[in-house]
C-alpha positions as CSV (number, residue, x, y, z in Angstrom):
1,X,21.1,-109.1,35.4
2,X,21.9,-108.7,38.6
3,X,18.7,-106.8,40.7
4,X,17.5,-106.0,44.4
5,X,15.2,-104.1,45.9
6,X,16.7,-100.9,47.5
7,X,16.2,-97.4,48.8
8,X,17.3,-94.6,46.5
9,X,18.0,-90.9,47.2
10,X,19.5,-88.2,45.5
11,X,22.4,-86.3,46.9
12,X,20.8,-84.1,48.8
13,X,19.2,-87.6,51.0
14,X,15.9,-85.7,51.6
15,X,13.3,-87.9,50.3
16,X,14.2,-92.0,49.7
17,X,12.2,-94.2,48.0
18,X,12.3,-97.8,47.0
19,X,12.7,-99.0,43.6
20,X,14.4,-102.6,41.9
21,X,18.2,-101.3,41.5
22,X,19.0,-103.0,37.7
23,X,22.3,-103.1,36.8
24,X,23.3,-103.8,32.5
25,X,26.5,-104.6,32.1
26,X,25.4,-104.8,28.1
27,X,23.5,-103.0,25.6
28,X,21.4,-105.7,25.0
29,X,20.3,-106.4,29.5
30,X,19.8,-102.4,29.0
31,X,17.2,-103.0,26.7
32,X,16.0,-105.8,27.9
33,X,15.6,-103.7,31.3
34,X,13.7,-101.4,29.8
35,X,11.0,-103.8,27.7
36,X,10.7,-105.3,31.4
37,X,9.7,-102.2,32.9
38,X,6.2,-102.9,35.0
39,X,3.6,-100.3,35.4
40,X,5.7,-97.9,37.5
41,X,8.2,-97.7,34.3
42,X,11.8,-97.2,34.9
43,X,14.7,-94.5,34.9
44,X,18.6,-94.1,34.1
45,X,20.8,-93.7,37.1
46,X,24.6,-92.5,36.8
47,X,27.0,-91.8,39.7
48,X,23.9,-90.6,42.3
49,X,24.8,-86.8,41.7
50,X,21.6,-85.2,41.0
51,X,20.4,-83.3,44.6
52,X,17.2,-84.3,44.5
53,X,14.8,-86.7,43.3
54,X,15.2,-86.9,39.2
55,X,17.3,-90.6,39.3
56,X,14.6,-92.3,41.5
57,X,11.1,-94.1,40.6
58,X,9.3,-95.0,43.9
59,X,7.8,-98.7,43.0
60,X,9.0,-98.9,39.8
61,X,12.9,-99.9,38.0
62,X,16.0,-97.9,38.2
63,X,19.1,-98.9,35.9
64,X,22.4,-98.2,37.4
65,X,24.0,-97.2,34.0
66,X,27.8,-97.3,35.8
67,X,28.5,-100.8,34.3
68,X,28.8,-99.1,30.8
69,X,31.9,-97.6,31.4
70,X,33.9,-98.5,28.3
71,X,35.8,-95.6,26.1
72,X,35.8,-96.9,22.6
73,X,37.8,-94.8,20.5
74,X,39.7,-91.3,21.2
75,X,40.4,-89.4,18.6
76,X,44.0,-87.7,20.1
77,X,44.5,-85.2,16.8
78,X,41.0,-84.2,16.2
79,X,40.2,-83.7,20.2
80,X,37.1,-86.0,20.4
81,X,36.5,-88.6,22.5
82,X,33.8,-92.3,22.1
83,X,32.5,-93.5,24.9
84,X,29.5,-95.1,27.3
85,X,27.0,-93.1,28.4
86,X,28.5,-94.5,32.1
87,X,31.8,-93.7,32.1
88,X,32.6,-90.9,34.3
89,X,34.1,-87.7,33.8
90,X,36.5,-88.5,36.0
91,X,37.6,-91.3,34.6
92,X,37.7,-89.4,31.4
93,X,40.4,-87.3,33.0
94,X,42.5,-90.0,33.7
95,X,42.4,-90.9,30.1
96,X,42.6,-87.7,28.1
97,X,44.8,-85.4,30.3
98,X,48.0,-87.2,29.7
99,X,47.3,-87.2,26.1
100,X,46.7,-83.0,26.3
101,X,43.0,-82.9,26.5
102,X,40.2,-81.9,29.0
103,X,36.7,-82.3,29.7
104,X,35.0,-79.6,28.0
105,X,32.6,-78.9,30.8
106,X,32.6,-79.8,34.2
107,X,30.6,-79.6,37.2
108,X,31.4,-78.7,40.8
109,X,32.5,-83.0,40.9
110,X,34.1,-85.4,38.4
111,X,31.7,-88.2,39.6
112,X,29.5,-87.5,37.0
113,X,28.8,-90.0,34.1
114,X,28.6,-88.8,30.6
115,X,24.9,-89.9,30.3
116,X,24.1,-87.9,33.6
117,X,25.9,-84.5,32.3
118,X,23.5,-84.8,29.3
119,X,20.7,-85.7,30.8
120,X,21.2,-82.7,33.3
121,X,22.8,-80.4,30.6
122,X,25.6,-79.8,33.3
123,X,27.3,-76.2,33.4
124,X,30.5,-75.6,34.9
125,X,32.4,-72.5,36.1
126,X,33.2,-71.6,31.8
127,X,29.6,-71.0,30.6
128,X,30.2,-67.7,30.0
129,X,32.5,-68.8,27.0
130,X,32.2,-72.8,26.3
131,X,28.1,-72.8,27.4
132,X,26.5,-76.2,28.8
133,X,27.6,-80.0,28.4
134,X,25.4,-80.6,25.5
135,X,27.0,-77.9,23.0
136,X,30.0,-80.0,22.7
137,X,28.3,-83.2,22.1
138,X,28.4,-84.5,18.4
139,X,26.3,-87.1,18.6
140,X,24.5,-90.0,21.1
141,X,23.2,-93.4,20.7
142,X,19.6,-93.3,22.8
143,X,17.5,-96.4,23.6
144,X,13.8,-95.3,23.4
145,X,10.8,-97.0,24.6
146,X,10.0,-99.0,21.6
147,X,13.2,-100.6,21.6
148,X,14.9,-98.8,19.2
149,X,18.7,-97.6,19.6
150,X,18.9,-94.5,17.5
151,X,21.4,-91.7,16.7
152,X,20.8,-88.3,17.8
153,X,22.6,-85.1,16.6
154,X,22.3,-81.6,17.7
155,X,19.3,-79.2,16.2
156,X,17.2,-82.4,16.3
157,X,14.2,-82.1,18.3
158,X,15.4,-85.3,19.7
159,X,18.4,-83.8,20.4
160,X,16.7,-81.2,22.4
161,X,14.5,-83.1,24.4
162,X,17.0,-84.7,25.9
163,X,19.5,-81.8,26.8
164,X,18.4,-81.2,30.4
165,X,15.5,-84.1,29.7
166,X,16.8,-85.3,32.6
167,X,16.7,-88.9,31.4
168,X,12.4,-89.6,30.5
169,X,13.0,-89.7,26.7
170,X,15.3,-92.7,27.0
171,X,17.9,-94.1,28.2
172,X,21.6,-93.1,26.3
173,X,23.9,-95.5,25.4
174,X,27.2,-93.8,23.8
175,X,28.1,-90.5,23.0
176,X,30.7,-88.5,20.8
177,X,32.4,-85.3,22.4
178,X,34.7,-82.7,21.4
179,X,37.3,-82.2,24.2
180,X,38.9,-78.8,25.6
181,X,42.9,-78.9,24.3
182,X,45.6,-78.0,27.1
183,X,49.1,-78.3,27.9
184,X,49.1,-79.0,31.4
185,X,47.0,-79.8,34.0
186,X,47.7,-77.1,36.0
187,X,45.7,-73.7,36.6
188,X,46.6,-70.6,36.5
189,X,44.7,-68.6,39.1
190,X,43.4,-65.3,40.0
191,X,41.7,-64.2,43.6
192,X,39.7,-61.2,44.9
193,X,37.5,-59.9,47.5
194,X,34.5,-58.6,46.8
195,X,33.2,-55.7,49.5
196,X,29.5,-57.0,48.8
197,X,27.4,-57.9,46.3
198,X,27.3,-54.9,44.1
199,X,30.6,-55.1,44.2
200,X,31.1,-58.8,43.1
201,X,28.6,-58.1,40.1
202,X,30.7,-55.2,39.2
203,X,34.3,-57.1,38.4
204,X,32.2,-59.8,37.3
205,X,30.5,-58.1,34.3
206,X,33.7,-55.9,34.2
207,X,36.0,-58.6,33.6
208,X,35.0,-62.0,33.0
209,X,35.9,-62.1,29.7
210,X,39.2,-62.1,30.7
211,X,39.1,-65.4,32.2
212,X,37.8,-69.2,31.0
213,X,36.6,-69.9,34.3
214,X,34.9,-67.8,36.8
215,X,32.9,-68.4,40.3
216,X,32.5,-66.3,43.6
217,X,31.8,-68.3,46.9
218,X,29.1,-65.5,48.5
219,X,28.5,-65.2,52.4
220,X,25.0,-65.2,52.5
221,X,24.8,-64.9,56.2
222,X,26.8,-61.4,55.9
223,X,24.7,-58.4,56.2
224,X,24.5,-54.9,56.4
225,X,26.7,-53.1,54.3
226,X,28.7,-56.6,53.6
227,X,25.2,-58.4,52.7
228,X,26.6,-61.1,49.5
229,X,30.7,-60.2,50.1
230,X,32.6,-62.5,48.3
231,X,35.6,-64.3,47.0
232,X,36.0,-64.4,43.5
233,X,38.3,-67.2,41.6
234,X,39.1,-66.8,38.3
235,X,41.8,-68.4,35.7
236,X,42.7,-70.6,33.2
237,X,44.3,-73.9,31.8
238,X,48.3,-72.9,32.5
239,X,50.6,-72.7,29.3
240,X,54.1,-75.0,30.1
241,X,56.4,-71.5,30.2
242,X,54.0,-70.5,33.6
243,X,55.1,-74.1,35.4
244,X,58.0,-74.5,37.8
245,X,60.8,-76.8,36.5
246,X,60.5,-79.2,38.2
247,X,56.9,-79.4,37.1
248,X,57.7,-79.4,33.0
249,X,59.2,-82.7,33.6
250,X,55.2,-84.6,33.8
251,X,53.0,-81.3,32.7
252,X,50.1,-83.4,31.9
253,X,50.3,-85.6,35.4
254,X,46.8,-85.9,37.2
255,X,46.7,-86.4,40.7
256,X,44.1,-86.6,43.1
257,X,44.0,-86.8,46.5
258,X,41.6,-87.8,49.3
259,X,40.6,-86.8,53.1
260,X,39.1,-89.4,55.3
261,X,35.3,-89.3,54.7
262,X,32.8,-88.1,56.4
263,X,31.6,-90.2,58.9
264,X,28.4,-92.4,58.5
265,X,26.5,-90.6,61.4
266,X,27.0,-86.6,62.0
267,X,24.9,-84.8,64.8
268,X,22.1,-83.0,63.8
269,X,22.5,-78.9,64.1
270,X,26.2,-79.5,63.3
271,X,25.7,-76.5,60.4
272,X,24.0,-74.1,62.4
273,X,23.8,-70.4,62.0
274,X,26.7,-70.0,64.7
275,X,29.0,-72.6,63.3
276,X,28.6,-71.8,60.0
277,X,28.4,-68.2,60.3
278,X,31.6,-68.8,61.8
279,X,33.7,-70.9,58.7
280,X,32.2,-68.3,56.3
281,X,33.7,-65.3,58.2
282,X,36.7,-67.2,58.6
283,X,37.0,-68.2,54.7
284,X,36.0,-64.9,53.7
285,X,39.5,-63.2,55.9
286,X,41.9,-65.7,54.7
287,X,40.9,-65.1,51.7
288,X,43.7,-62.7,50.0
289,X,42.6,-59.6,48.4
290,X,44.2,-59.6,45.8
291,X,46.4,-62.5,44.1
292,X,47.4,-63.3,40.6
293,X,48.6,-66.2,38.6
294,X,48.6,-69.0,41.5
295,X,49.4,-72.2,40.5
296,X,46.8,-74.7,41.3
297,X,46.1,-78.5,40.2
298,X,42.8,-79.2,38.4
299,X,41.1,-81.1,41.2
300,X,41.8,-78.4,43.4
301,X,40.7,-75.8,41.6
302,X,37.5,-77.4,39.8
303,X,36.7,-80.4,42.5
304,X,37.5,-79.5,46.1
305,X,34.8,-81.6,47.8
306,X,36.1,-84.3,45.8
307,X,38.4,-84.7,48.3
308,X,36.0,-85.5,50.9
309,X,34.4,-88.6,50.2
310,X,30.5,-88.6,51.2
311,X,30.6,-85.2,52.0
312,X,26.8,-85.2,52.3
313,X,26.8,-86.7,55.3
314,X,27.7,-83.6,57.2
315,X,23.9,-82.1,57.0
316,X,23.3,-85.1,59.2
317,X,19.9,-87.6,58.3
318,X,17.7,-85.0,57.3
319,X,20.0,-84.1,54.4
320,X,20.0,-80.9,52.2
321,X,18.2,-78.7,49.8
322,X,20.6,-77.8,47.0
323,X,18.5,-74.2,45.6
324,X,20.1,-73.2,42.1
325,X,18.5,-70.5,40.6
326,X,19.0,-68.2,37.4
327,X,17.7,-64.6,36.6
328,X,18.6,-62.6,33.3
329,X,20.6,-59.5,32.8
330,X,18.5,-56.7,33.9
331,X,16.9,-58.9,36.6
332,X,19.5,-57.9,38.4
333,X,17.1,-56.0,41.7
334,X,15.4,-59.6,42.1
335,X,18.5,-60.9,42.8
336,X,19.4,-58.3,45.2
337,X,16.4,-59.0,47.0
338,X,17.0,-62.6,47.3
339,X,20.2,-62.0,48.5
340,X,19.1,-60.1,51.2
341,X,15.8,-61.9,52.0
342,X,18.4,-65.3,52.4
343,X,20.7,-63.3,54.8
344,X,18.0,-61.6,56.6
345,X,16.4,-65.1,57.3
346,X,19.4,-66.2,58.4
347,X,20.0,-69.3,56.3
348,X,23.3,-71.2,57.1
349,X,24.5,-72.0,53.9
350,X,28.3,-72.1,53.6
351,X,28.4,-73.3,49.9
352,X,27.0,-70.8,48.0
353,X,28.3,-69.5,44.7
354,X,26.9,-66.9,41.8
355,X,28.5,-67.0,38.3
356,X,27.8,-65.5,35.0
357,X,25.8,-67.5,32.0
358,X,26.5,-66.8,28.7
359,X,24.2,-68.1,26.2
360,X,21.0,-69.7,26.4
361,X,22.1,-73.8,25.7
362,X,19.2,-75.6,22.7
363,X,17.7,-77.9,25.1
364,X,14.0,-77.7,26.0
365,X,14.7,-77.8,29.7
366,X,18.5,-76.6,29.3
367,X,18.8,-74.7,32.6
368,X,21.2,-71.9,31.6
369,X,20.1,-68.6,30.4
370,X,22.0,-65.5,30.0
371,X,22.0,-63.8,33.1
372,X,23.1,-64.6,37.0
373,X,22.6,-67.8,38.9
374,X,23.1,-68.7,42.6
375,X,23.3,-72.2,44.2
376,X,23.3,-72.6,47.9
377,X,23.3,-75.9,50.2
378,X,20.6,-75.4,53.1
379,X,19.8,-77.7,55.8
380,X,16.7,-79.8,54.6
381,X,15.5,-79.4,58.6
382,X,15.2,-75.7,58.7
383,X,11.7,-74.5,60.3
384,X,9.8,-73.0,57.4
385,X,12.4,-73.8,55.0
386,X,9.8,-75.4,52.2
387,X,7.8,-72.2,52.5
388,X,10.3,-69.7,52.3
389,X,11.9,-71.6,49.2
390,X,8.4,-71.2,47.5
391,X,8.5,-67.7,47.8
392,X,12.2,-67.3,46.3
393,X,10.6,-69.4,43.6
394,X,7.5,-67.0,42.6
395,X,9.9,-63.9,42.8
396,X,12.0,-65.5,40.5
397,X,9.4,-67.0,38.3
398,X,8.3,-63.4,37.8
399,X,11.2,-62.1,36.4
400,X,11.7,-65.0,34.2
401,X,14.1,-67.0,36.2
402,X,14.0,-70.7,37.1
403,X,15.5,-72.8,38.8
404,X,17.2,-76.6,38.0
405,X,16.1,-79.4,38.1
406,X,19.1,-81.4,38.5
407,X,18.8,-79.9,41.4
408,X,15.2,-79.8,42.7
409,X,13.7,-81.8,45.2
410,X,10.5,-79.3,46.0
411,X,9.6,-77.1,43.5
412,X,5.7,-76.3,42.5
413,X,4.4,-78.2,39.5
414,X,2.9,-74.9,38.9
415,X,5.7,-72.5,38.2
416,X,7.4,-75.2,36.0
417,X,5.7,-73.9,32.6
418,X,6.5,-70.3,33.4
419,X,9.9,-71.5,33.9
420,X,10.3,-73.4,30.9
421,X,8.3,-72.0,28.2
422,X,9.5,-75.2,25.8
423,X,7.9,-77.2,28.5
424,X,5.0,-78.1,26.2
425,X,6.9,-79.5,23.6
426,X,8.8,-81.5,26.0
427,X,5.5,-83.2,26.5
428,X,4.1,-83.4,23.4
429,X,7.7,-85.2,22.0
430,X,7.5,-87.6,25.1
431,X,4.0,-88.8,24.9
432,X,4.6,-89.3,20.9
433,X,8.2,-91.5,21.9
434,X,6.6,-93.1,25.0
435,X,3.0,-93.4,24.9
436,X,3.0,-95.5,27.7
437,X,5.0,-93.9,29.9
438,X,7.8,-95.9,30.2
439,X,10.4,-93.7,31.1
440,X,9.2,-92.2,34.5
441,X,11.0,-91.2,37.7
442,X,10.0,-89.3,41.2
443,X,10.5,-85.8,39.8
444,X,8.5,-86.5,36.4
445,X,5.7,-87.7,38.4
446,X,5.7,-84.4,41.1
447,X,6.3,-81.9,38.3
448,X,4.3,-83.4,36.2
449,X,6.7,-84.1,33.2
């Protein structure tokens, strides 16, 4: 199998580390791969998406998973789809959309691989109504530690475990999912402006069981009586009748387009509070106030940064800290306070969203829970940025909030069981599946896992 020693980092580039890069092409070099793990054990590794640190293993084995990328069968009446746990949802789309079908979860990118959305329990902007990733998958093939391939199905405790088990109770293989039905690929689209953030929490509980889909971009650097203003996007898969003409003729095309990427080496301070202060008052004004039933294509509406290859880059060398947090209904002074306490401190964070969960989803370390959750991008170099983070995490730790760890790069191993009150039976399963450890990886070690 092919192999080199290399230096790993998550999305968010803040903390590298060197591990031997393994790449199966096979079922058999995976598991092979993983009964040649050496003392430092070994961990699955998609499409690189995770922020922060949960697809590395400092001195130890990472498997680059991307090689199994086959789709075996698609079921095209019954709406479910057979594939590799590396194939990626993007390439997914390409497949299923001109047969009438749709992922039935998807992140904020497409570059995600079907073993990485169930390891991370990915949400997308429909949680409200269709809930995390894992509640549409039927079953998955996982390679454990002993060497064993076996088949998982939901309300195991298998099954679970490795929802959001961000990859340490093995390493999966295939997996059965049930697919979203449409008849175009088009979006039908609704716009707002939100006043502030009372505001934006107002049409949100109001109305968003109007919509499939739902997320507000929030300027967190607005403050005052506009502290957490928004823009609120909102809509749903287009019947054929809402489509031009012209557009009836290929209603299930997909089509994606690129920018030029970002450049290998950006200045540091590019995204400072002036600059960026600067983009979000100008997003927030051409914003329209009110606009109904725009028609949009699915990779604008779902993936815009998609369009920018290595998008990353633009935080410069010292990379980012993606911070995704979720509180409950009736939590909803803490996040109030956070809100402020962010724009008070002045953080320049120009991608920041809140949406509505629905549901809790079954896995032990399943991030969703009913309530609100906010993601923001912050410059990894900001003075004082670890401790102010810390706070934000006790405040929201106390009112029963956590945050995700597809996301994490620096949380407190302390605050995890408070978090994650299954957290203890995450750990008992794993140390009865892999009493050696073999499954490890940078965040496991720091948290803990």
């Amino acid at each position: 199998m092919p192999a080199d020693t290399v230096s790993v980092t998550g999305w968010g580039r803040t903390a590298p580390s060197s591990a031997r890069l393994v790449r199966p092409r096979t079922f058999e070099e995976a598991a092979l791969a993983v009964r040649g793990c050496g003392a430092r054990g070994g961990i699955a590794r998609g499409l690189g998406r995770a922020y922060g640190d949960a697809a590395q293993n400092a001195g130890g084995e990472v498997f680059d998973m991307t090689g199994l990328d086959r789709i075996h069968t698609i079921d095209a009446d019954g709406g479910t789809v057979l594939c590799d746990a590396g194939v990626s949802l993007h390439r997914l789309m390409e497949v299923l959309l001109p047969l009438g079908w749709f992922v039935p979860v998807t992140p904020g990118t497409r570059y995600v691989t079907v073993g990485g959305a169930i390891g991370a329990d990915i949400h997308g902007k429909n949680h409200h109504v269709s809930g995390s990733f894992s509640r549409h998958v039927l079953s998955f093939e996982l390679l454990t530690a002993d060497g064993q391939v076996r088949t998982v199905v939901p309300g195991t405790p298998l099954f679970e475990a490795t929802a959001g088990g961000m990859g340490l109770t093995g390493v999966i293989l295939t997996a059965t999912v049930r697919l979203q039905p449409v008849r175009t690929t088009w979006m039908s689209v609704d716009t707002e402006r939100a006043s502030d953030l009372d505001d934006l929490m107002a049409r949100l509980a109001d109305t968003d069981h109007r919509y499939r889909y739902s997320v507000a971009w929030i300027d967190l650097l607005a403050r005052g009586k506009a502290t957490g203003r928004a823009v609120l996007t909102r809509g749903d898969h287009a019947p054929l009748e809402a489509l031009p003409h012209a557009a009836r003729r290929e209603p299930l095309s997909f089509r994606t387009s690129r920018l030029p990427a970002a450049p290998s080496f950006v200045p540091e301070g590019l995204l400072s509070r002036t600059t960026v202060g600067l983009f979000n008052e100008l997003w927030f004004r051409k914003a329209p106030r009110a606009r109904t039933g725009e028609l949009q294509r699915i990779p604008a509406f779902f993936h815009p940064l998609d369009g920018v290859p290595h998008w990353n880059r633009i935080y410069g060398r010292g990379g980012f800290v993606q911070y995704q947090f979720v509180v409950g209904h009736g939590r909803e002074d803490t996040l109030r306070r956070i809100v402020r306490r962010i724009s008070q401190r002045r953080c320049p964070s120009f991608l920041a969203v809140l949406k509505r969960f629905g549901d809790a989803d079954p896995g032990w370390l399943s991030f969703p829970v009913p309530g609100w959750t906010l993601a923001l991008d912050i410059p990894a170099s900001l003075p004082g940025l670890g401790a102010f983070l810390d706070e934000l995490d006790e405040e929201v730790a106390a009112a029963g909030g956590r945050v995700y760890l597809a996301k994490d790069s620096r949380l407190r191993p302390d605050l995890l069981a408070a978090m994650y009150p299954r957290l203890d039976d995450f750990r008992a399963l794993r140390a009865e599946l892999d009493p050696r450890g073999v499954f490890t990886s940078d965040l496991s070690r720091r948290l803990c896992l």
